[in-house]
C-alpha positions in Angstrom: 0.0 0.0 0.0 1.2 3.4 -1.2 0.6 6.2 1.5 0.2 9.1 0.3 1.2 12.3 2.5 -2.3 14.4 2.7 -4.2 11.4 1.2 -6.7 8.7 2.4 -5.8 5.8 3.5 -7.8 2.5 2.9 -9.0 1.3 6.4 -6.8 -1.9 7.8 -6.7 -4.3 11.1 -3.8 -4.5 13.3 -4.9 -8.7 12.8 -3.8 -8.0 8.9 -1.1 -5.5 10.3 1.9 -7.0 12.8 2.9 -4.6 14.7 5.6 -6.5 16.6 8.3 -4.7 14.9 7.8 -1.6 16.0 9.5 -3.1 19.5 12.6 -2.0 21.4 11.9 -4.1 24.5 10.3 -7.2 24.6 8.7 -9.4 27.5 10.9 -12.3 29.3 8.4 -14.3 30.6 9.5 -16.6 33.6 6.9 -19.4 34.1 8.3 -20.6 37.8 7.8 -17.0 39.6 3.7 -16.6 38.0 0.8 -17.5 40.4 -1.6 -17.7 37.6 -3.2 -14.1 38.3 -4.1 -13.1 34.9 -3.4 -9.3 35.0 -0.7 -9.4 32.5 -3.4 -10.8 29.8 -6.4 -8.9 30.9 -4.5 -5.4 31.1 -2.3 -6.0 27.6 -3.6 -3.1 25.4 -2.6 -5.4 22.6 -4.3 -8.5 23.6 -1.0 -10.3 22.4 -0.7 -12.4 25.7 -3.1 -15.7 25.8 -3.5 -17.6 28.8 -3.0 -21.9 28.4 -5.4 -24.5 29.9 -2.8 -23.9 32.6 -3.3 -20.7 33.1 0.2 -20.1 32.1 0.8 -17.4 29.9 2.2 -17.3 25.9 3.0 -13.9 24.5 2.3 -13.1 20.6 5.3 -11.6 19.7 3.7 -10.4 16.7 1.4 -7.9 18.0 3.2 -6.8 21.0 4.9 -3.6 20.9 7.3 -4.1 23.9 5.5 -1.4 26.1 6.1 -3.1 29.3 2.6 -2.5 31.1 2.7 -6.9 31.5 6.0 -6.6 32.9 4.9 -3.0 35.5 1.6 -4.9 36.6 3.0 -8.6 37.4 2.6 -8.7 41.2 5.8 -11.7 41.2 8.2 -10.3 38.7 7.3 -13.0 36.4 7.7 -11.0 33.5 10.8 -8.5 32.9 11.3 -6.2 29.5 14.7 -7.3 27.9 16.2 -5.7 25.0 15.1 -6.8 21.9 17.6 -8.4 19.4 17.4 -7.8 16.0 
């Protein structure tokens, strides 16, 4: 898609759209400090962190833009923000 400055721009999805790239940080999650609270999935703004049958949690690096609110809210440390390697 050609964007053109001052032009319309055809409506899109962030689902068609990965934003992942956009990332400078990115979340290190470490299963054995979790207690299964939830608060990292429910307060992702990106809804890029599912929750397993286990309640365990699996992060889609493709949508998540690193901003760290997971890692800030996570009441044991289970997640920290490492730099991102590219």
């Amino acid at each position: 898609m050609k964007i053109i400055i001052g032009g319309a721009v055809e409506p899109g999805s962030t689902r068609v759209n990965k934003t992942g790239g956009w990332r400078n940080f990115k979340p290190l999650y470490h299963q054995d400090k979790c207690i299964k609270c939830g608060l990292c999935s429910l307060l992702c703004p990106d809804c890029s962190i599912e929750e397993t049958e286990e309640k365990y949690v699996v992060f889609d690096f493709d949508f998540c833009k690193g901003c760290g609110i997971c890692a800030n809210e996570c009441p044991s440390d289970a997640i920290e923000m490492v730099l991102e390697e590219k």
